[in-house]
Backbone as a chain_set.jsonl record, in Angstrom:
{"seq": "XXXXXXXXXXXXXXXXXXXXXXXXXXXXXXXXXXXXXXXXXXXXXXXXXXXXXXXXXXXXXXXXXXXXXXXXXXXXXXXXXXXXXXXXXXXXXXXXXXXXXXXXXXXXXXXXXXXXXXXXXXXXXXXXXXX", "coords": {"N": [[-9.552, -28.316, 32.252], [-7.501, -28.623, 29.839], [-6.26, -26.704, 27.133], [-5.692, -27.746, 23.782], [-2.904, -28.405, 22.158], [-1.327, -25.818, 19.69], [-1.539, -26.483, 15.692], [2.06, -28.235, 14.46], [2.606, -26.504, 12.187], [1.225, -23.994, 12.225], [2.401, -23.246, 14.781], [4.869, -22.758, 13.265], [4.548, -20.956, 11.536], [3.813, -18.908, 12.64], [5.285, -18.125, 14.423], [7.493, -17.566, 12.746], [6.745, -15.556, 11.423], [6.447, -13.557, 13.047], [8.986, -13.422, 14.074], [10.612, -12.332, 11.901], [8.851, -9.924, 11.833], [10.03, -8.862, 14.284], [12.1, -8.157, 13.343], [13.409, -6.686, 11.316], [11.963, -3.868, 12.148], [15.178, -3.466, 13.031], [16.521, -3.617, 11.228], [15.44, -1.9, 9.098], [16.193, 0.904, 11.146], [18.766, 0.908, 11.318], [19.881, 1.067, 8.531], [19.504, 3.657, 8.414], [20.918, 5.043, 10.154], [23.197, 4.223, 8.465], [22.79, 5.884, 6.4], [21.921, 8.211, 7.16], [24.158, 9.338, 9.292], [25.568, 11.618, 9.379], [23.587, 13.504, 10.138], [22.518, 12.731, 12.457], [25.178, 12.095, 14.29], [25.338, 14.038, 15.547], [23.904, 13.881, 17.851], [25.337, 12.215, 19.62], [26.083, 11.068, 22.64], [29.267, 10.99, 23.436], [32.329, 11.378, 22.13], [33.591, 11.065, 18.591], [31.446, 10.941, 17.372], [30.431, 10.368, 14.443], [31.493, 7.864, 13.922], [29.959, 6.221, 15.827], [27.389, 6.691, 15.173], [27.566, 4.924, 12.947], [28.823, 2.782, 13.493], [26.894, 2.046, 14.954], [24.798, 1.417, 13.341], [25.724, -0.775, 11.519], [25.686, -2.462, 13.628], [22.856, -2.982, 13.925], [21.85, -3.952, 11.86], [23.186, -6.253, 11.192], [22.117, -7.417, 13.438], [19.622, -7.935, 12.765], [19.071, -9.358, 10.819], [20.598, -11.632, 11.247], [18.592, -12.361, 13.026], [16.653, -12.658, 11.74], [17.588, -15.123, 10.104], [18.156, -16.681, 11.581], [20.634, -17.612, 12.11], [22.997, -17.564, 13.97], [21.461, -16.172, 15.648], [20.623, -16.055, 18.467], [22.664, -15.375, 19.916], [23.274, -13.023, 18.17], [20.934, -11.678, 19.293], [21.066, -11.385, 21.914], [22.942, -9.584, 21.957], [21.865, -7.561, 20.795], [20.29, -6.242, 22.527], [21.82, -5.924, 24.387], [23.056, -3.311, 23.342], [20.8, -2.223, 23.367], [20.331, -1.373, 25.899], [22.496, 0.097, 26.476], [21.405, 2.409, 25.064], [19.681, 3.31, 26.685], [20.833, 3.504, 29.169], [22.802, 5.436, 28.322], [21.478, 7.353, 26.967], [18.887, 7.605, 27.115], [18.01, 7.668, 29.95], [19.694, 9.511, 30.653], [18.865, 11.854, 29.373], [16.067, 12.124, 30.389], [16.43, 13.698, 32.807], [16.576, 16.21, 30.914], [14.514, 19.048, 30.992], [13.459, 19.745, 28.484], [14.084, 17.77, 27.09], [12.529, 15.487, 27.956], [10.085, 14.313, 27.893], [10.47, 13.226, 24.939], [12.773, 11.468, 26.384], [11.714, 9.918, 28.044], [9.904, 8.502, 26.321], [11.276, 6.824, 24.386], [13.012, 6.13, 26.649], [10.842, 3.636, 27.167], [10.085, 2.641, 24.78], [12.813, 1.427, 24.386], [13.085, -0.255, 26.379], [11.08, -2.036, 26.303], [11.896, -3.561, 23.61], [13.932, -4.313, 24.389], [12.998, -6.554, 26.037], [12.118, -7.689, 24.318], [13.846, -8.774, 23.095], [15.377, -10.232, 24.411], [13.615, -12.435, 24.544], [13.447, -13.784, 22.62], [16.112, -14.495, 22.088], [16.259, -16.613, 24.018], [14.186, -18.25, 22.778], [15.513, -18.724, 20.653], [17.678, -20.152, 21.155], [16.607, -22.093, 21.982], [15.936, -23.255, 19.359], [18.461, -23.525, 18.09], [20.043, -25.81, 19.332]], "CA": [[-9.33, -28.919, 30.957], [-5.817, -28.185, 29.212], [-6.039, -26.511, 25.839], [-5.304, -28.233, 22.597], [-1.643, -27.66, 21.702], [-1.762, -25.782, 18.224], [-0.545, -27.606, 14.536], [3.039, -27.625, 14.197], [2.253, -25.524, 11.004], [0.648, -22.99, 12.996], [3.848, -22.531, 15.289], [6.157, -22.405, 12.855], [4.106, -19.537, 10.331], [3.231, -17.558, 13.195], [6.711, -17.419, 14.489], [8.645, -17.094, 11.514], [6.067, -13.915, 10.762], [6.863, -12.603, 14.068], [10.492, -13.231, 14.137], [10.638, -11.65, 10.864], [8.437, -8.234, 12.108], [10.758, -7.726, 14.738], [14.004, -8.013, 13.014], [12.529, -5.584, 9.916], [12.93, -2.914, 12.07], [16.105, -2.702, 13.603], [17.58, -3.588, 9.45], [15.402, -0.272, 8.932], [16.884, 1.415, 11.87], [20.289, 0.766, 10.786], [19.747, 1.571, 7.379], [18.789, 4.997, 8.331], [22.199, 5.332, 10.494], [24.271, 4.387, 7.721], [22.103, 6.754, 5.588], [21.736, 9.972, 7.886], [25.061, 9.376, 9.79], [26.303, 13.184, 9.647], [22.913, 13.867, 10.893], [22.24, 11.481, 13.355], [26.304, 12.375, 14.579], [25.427, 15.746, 16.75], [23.173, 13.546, 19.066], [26.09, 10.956, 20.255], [26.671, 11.794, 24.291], [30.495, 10.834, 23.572], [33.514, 11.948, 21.047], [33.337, 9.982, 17.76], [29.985, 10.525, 16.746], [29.751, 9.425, 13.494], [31.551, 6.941, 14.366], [29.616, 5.359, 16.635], [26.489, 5.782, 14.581], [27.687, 4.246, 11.837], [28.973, 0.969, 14.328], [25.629, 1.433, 15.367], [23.934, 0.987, 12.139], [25.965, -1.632, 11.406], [25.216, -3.725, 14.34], [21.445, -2.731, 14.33], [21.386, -4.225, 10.318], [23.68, -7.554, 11.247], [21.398, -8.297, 13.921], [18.291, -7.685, 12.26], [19.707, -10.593, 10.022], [21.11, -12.851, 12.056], [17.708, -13.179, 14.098], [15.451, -13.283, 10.892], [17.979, -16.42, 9.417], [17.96, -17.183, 12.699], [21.787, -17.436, 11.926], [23.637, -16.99, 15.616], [20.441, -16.193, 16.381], [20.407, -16.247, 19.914], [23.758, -14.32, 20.149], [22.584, -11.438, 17.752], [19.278, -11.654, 19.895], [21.652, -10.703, 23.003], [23.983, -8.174, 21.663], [20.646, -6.459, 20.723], [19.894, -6.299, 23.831], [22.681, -4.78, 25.505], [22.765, -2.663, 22.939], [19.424, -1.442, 23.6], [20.684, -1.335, 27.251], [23.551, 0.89, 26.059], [20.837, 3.579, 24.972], [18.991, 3.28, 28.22], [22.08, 4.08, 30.046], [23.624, 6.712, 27.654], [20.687, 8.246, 26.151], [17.637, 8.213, 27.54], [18.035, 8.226, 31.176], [20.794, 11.165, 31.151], [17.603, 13.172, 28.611], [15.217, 12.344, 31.3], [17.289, 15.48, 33.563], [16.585, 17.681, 30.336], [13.029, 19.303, 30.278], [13.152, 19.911, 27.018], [13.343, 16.581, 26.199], [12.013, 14.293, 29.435], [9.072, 13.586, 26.807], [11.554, 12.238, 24.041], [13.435, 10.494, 26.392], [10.692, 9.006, 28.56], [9.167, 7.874, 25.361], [12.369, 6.092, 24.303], [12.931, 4.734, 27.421], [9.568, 2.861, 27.761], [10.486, 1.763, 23.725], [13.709, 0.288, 24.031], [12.847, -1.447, 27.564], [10.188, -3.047, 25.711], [12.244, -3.91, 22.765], [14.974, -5.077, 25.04], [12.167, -7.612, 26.446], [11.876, -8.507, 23.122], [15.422, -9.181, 22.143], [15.806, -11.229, 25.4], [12.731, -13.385, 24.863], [13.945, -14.262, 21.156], [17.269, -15.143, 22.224], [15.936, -17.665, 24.389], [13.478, -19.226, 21.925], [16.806, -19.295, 19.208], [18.808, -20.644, 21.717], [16.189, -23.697, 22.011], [16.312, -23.89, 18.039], [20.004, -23.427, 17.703], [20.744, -26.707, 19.957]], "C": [[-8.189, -28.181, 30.253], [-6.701, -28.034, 27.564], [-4.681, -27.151, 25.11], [-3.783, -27.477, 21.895], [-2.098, -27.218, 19.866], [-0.334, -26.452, 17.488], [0.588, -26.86, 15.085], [3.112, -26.237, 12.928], [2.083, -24.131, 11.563], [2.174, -22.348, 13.578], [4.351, -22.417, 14.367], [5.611, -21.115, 11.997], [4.014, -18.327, 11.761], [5.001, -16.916, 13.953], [7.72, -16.782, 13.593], [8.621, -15.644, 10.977], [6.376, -12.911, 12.07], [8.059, -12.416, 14.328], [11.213, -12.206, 13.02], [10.18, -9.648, 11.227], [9.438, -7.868, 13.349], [12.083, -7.651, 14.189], [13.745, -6.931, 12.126], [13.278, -4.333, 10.44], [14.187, -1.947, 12.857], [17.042, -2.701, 12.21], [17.142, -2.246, 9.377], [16.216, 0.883, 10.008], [18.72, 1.848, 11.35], [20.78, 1.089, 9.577], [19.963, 3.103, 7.345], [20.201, 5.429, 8.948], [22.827, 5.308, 9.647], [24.043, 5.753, 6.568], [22.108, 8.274, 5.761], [22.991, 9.78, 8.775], [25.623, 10.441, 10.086], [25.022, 13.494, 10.435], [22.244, 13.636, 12.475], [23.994, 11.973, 14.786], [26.554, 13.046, 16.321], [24.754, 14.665, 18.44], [23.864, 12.463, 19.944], [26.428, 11.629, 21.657], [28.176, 11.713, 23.923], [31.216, 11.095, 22.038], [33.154, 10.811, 20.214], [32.382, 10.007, 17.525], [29.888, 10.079, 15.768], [30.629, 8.33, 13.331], [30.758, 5.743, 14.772], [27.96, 5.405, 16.261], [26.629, 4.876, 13.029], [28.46, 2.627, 12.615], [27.705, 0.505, 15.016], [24.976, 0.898, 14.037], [24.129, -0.277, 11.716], [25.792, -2.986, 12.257], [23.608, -4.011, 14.478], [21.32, -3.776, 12.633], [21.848, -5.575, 10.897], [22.366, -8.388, 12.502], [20.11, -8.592, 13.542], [18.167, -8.935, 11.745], [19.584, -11.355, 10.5], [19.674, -13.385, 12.753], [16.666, -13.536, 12.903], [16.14, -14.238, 10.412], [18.045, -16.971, 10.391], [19.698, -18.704, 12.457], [22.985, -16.616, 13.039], [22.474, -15.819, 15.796], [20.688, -15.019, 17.537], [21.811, -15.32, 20.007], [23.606, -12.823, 19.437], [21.436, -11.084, 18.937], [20.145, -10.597, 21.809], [21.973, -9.5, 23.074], [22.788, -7.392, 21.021], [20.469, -5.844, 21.808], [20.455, -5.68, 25.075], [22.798, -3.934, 24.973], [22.0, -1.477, 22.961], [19.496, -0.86, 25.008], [21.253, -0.264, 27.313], [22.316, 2.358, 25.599], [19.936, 4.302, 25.822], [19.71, 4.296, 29.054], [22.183, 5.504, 29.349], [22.796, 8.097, 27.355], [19.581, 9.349, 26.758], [17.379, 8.508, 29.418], [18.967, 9.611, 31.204], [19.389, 12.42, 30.614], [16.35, 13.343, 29.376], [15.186, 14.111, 32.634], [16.825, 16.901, 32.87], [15.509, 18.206, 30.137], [12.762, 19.508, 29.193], [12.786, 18.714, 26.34], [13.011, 15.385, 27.067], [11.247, 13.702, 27.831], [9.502, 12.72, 25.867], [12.206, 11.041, 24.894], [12.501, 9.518, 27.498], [10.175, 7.827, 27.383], [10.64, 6.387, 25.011], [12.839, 5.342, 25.326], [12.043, 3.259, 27.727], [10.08, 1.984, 26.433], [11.22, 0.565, 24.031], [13.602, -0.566, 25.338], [11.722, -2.717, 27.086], [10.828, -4.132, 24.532], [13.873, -4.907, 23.005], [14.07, -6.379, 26.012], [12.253, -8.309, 25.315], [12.729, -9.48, 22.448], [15.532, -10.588, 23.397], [14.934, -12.955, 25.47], [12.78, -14.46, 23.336], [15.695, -14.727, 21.443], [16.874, -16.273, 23.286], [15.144, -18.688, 23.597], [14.632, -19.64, 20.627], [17.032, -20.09, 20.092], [18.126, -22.244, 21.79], [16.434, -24.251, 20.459], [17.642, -24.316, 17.74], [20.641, -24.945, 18.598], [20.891, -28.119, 18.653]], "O": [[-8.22, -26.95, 30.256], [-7.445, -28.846, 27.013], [-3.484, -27.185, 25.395], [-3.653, -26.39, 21.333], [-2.79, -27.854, 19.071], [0.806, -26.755, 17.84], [0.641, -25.794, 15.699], [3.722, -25.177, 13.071], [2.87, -23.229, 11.277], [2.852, -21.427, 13.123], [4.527, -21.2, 14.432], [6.441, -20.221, 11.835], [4.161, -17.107, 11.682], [5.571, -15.825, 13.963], [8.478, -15.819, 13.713], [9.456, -14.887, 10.481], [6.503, -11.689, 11.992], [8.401, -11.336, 14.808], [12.164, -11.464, 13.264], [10.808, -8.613, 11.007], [9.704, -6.676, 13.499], [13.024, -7.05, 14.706], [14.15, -5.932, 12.721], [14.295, -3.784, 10.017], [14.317, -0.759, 13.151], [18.043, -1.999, 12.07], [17.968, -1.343, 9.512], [16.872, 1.75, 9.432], [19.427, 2.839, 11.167], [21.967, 1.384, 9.437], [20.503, 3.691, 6.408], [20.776, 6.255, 8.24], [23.424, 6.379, 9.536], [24.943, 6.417, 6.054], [22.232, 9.198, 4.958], [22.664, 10.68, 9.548], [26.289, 10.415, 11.12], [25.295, 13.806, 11.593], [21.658, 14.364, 13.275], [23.775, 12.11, 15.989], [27.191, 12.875, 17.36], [25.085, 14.767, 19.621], [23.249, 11.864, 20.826], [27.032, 12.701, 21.691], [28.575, 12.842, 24.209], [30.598, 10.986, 20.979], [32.602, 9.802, 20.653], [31.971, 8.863, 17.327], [29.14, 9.102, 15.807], [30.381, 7.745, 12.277], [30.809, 4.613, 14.285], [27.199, 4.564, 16.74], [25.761, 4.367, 12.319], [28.47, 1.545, 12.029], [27.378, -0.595, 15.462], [24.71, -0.303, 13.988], [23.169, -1.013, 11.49], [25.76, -4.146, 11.847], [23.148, -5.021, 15.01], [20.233, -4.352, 12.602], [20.871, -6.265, 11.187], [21.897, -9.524, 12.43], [19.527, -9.551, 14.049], [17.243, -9.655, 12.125], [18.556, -12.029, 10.428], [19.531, -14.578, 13.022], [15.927, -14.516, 13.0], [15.239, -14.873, 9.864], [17.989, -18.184, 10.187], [19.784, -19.926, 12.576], [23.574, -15.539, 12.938], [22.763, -14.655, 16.074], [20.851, -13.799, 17.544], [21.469, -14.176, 20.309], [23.776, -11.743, 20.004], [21.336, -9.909, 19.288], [19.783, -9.611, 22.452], [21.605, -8.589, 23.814], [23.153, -6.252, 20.737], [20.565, -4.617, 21.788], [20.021, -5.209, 26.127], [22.732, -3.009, 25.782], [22.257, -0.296, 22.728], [18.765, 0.09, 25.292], [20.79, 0.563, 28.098], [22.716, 3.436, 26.04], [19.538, 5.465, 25.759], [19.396, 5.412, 29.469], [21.686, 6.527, 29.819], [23.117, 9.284, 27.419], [19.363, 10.554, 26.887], [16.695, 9.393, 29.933], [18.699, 10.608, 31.875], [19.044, 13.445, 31.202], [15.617, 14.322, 29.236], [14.412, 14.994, 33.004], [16.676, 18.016, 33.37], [15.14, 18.013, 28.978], [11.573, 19.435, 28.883], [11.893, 18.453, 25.535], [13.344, 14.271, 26.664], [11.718, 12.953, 26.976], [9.072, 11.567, 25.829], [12.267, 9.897, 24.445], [12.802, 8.33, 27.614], [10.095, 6.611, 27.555], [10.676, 5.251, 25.485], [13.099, 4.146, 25.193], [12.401, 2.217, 28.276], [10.467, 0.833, 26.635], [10.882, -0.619, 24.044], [14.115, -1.683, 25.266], [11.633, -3.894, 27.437], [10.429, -5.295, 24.461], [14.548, -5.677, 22.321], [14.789, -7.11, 26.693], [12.461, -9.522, 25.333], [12.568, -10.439, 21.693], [15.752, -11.756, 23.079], [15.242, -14.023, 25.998], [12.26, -15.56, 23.146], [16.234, -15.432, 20.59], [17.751, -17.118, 23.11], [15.397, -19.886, 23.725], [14.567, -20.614, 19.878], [16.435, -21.137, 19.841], [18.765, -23.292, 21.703], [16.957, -25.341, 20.226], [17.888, -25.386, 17.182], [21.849, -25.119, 18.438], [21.509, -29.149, 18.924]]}, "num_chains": 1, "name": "protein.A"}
């Protein structure tokens, strides 16, 4: 026996509240870069640190946006995503090597692999809205 599709009502509150909790907090995230930027600086693997958290902050806040107006969506929803990829690579696998901080960067890896599921599975559900 096939379960009862739920109201439209239903879909649309429960998504909107979930599309909403995950965008929240990569705006907070990004907030906090533009905010702590000298501090935040020391921990960049490459030249340009505050630089490059303050282009982070800024892309971590625009997409936050873009997926809660659900406003290029599906293309913020990506560039999250590699993003998140980008700290995989850079961050947390190279901190995996460092015993000091395996624990930190284990932890962080398991995060943003999850959160890069997340980004990927919301850029596919924009991408059906956005047609």
């Amino acid at each position: 026996m096939a379960t009862p599709a739920p109201p439209p009502s239903f879909l649309f509150l429960t998504r909107t509240v979930a599309r909403v909790l995950f965008a929240l907090p990569f705006i907070a995230a990004g907030l906090v870069h533009l905010a702590r930027g000298d501090e935040m600086a020391a921990a960049v693997p490459v030249s340009g640190g505050l630089f490059w958290v303050y282009l982070t902050g800024v892309a971590l806040v625009l997409a936050g946006l873009c997926i809660m107006t659900r406003w290029l969506g599906m293309w913020a929803a990506l560039g999250l995503a590699v993003l998140l990829a980008t700290f995989i690579v850079t961050i947390h696998l190279p901190g995996l090597g460092d015993p000091a901080m395996r624990a930190m960067a284990m932890s962080g890896l398991i995060k943003d692999t999850a959160l890069m599921g997340g980004a990927l599975t919301w850029a596919g559900l924009l991408a059906s809205n956005e047609q």
